[in-house]
VOGU-3710 file (C-alpha; in Angstrom, 3 decimals, decimal comma):
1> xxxxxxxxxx> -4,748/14,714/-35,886  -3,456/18,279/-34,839  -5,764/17,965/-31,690  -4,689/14,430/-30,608  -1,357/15,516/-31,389  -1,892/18,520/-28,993  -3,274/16,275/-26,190  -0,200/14,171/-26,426  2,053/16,515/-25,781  -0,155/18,273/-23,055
11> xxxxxxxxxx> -0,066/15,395/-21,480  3,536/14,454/-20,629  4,167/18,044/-20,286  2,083/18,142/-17,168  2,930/14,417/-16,366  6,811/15,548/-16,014  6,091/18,798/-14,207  4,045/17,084/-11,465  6,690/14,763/-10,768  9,317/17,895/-10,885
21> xxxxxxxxxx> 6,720/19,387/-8,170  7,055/16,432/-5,864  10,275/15,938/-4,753  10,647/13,521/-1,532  11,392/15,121/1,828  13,806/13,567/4,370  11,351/13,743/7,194  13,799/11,615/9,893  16,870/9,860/9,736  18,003/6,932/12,287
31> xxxxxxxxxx> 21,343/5,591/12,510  23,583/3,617/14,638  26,819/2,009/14,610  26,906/-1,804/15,999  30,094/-4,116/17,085  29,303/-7,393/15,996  31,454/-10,355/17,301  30,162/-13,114/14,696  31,028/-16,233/16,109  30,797/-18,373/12,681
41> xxxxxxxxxx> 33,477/-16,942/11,013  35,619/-15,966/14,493  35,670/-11,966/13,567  34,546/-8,669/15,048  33,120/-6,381/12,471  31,552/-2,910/12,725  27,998/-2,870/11,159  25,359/0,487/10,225  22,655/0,609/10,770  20,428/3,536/8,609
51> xxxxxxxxxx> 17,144/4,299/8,168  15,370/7,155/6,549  11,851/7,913/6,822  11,034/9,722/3,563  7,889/12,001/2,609  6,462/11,615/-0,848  3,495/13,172/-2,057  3,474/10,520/-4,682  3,488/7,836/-2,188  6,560/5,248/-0,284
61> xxxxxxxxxx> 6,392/3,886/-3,523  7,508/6,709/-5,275  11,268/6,672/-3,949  13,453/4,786/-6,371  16,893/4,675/-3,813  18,892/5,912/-1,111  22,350/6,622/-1,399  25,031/6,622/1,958  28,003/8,284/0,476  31,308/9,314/2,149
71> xxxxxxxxxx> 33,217/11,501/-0,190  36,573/11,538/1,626  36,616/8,739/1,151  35,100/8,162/-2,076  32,379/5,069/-0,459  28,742/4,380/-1,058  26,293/2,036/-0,626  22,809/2,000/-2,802  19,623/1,067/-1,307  16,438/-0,296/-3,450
81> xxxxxxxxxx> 13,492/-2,324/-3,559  15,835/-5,268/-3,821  17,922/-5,526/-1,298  16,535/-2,734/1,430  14,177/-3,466/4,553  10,933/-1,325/4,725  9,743/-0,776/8,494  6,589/0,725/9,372  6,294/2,306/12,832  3,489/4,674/14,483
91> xxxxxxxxxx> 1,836/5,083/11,291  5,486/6,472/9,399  6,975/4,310/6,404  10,910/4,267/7,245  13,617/2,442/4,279  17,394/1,014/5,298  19,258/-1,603/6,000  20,796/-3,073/9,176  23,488/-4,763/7,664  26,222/-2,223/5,631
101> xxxxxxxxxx> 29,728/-3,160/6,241  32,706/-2,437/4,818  33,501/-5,103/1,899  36,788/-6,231/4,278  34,842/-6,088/7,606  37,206/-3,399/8,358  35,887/-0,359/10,687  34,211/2,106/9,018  35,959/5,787/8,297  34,545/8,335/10,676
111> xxxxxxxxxx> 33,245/11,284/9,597  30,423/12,674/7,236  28,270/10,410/5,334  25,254/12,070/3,148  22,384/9,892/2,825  20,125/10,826/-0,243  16,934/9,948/-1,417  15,986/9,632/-5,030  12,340/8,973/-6,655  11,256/7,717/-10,049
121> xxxxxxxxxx> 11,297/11,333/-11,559  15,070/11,462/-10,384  14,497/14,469/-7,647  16,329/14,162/-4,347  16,505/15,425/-1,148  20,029/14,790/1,117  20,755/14,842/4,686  24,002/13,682/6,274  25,150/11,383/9,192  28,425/11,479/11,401
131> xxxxxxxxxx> 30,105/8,897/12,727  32,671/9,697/15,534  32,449/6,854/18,046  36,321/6,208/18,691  37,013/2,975/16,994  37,403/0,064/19,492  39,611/-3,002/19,455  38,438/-6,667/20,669  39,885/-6,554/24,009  38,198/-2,877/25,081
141> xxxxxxxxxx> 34,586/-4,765/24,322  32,584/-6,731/26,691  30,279/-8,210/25,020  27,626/-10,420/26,393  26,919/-13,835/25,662  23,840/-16,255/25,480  23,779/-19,783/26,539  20,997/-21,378/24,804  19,511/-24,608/27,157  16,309/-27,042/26,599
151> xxxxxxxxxx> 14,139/-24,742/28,204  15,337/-21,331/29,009  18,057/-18,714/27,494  20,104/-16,984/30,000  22,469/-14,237/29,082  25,862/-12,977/30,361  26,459/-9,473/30,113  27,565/-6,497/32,048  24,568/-4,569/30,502  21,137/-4,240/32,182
161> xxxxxxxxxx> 18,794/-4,352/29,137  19,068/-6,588/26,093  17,711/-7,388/22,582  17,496/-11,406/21,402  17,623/-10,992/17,319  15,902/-14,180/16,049  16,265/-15,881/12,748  15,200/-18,891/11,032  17,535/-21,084/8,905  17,746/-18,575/5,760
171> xxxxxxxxxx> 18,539/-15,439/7,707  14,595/-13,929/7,868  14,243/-12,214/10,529  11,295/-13,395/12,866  11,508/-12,004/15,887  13,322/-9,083/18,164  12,562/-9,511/22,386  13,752/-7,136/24,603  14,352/-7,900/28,255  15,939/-6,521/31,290
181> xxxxxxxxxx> 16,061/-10,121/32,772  19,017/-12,416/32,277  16,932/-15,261/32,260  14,067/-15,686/29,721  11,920/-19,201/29,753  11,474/-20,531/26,479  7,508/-20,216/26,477  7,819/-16,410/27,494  10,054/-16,133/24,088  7,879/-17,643/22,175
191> xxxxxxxxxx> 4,556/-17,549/22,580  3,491/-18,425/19,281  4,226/-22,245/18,628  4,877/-21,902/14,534  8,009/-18,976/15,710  9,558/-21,610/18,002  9,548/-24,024/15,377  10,736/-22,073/12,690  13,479/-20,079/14,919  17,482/-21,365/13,774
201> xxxxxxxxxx> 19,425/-18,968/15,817  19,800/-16,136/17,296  22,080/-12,590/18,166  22,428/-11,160/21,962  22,692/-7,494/21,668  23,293/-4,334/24,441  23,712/-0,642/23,949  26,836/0,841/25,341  25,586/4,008/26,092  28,795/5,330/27,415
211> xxxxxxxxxx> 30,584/4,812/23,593  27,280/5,417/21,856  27,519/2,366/19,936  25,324/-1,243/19,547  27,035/-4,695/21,199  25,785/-7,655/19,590  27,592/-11,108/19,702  26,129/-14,570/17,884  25,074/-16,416/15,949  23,593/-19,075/18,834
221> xx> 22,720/-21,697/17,577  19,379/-23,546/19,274
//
């Protein structure tokens, strides 16, 4: 009994210790701030877009939640299994979201936000963000626009390259093209018969790289 008993406690004293020895690692961190003009609701909203790209020696699975805090004023937003997108790129895992906004749609308050990643054994590792793209009104924003026809999509935009977001009718993502034409035929944008189908709508979006910010406008409905 002694010796089982002995074993037992052996056990989840090296089970705890090897999780306190492998704490996750903020490897990367990607961010970007987007103006979004939705055109269901008639608004323009700002919209963050975070991603970390965590190292675990326990594995992806291993990290429990990321945190995007601004203590000035006293914000956060929690990221988990349920509700955050996992991306993998070039062989690297990376966790976020595109979509945090403000509760109000209201521009988000510049300055530092930490960003910090939890596991399953609670240890952490933090890095921090800063936002200081100047806050822009409505009328200071060009933002392009996409008229959808029978056979072809042809966008309006001062920009020279562009992103088509594509959803079906539940909001899934299924697919991102990225053009420098203004004029895409429907077969080139979807080559795959089951995505043209399925496809509900979709958002138009530029980089301003003069403000450092995203430009997306939509939903267009096909």
């Amino acid at each position: 009994m002694k010796t089982l008993l002995t074993a037992i406690i052996l056990f989840f004293f090296l089970f705890f210790f090897s999780c306190k020895e492998n704490p996750p690692e903020i490897q990367q961190l990607f961010w970007q701030l987007t103006i979004v003009e939705d055109k269901d609701i008639d608004i323009v909203y700002e919209s963050l877009s975070i991603f970390v790209h965590p190292m675990d020696e326990d594995g992806i699975e291993d990290v429990e939640s990321v945190y995007i805090i601004n203590d000035s004023a006293e914000l956060f937003w929690k990221l988990n299994n349920d509700n955050w997108e996992r991306k993998e790129s070039e062989g690297y895992s990376w966790l976020g979201s595109n979509r945090i906004v403000m509760a109000d749609y209201s521009a988000f308050p510049r300055g530092t936000y930490r960003v910090i990643v939890i596991d399953a054994g609670g240890n952490r590792d933090e890095g921090e963000i800063y936002l200081g793209a100047d806050k822009l009104t409505q009328s200071q924003i060009d933002f392009p626009t996409l008229l959808v026809e029978e056979n072809k999509f042809t966008i309006d935009s001062v920009y020279s390259k562009h992103t088509l977001w594509l959803y079906d009718s539940v909001g899934t993502g299924i697919l991102t093209h990225s053009t420098g034409d203004k004029e895409i035929a429907r077969d080139k944008l979807f080559p795959d018969l089951r995505q043209a189908e399925s496809a509900s709508y979709a958002y138009v979006y530029a980089y301003d790289e003069r403000r450092g910010v995203g430009i997306a406008s939509g939903p267009y409905r096909f």
